[in-house]
N, C-alpha and C positions, 0 to 999 in steps of 0.2 A: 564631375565631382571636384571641390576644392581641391589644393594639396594644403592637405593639412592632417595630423592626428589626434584624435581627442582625450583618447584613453590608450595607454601601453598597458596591459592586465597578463598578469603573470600568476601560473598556479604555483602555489608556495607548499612544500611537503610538510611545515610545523608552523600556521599562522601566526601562534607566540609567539616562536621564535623571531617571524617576520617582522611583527610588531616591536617587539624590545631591541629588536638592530633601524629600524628606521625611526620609531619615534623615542623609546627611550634611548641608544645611541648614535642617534643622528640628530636627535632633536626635531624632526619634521609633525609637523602640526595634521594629523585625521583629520578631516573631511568629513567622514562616513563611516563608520566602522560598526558592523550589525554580527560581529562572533565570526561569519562565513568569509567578508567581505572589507577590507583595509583600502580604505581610496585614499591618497595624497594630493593635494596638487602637486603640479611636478613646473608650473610655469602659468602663464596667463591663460592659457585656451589649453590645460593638459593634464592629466589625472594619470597619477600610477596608480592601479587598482590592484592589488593582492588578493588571490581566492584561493581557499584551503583545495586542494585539489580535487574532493570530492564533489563539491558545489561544479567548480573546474568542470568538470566530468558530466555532471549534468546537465548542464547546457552547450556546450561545445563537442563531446565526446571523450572516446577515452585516449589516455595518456599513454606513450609507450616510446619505448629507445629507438626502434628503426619502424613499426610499423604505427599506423593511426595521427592523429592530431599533435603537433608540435605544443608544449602547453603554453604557450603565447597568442594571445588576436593581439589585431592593431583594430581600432575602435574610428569610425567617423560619422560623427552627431551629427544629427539631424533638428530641424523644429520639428514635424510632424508626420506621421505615417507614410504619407504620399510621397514625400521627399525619402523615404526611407524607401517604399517601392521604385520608384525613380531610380534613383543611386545602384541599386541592384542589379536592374533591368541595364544600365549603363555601364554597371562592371562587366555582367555578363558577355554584353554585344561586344568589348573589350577583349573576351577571350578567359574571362573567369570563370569559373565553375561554380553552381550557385550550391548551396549546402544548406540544403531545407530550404521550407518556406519563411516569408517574415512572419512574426506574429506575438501577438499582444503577452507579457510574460508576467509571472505572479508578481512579480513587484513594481508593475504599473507600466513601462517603456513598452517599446512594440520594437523589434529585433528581426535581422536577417542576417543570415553570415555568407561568403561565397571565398573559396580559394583562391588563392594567385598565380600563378604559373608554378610555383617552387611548393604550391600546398598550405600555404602558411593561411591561417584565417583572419580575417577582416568581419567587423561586426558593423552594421550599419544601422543606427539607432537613433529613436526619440527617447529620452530620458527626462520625464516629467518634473523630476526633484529638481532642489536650489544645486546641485550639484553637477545634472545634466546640462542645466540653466547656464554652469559658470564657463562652463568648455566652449558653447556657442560664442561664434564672433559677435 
């Protein structure tokens, strides 16, 4: 696996809110932005992605002070599936813990996530859009 991150995605508790402090008060220019979902660039190969928690929730799991999912992944883009089972199978053998299967998601990428020692999740992904596109080296 490179070192590299692609996407830092954080679940936000009022995504307006999130919105009018990064793009109206920070002036940072969307990327993406579908009501559930605020991506920035954050640098040349890097996307800060904002998700309303609930979305959050749905494909990660749920949220919570000391029990469950921390609401953070670290994201590492792939070109294609294969490389996404790859990467996987290579954290694993590393001592990761895999968390679910990969697999194809309603809005077109194919996904796998696995823990790190500390729990924290890592998504390991093909993202089809000009988006996913921009993060790859």
């Amino acid at each position: 696996m490179d070192q590299r991150i692609s996407f830092v995605t954080l679940a936000v508790a009022d995504l307006a809110a999130s919105r009018a402090f990064y793009v109206d008060g920070l002036g940072w220019e969307p990327s993406f932005d579908d009501g559930d979902v605020l991506m920035l660039a954050a640098g040349e190969h890097l996307v800060l992605s904002l998700w309303s928690r609930a979305s959050f929730e749905d494909e990660v799991g749920p949220i919570a002070a000391h029990d469950g999912v921390a609401p953070v992944t670290l994201a590492h883009n792939v070109r294609t599936p294969a490389e996404v089972d790859a990467v996987l199978a290579e954290a694993v053998a590393a001592g990761a813990v895999a968390v679910g299967e990969a697999q194809e998601r309603e809005w077109g990428g194919y996904t796998g996530y696995f823990a790190d020692p500390d729990g924290f999740r890592w998504e390991i992904a093909t993202n089809p859009g000009p988006i996913g596109q921009k993060v790859l080296p």
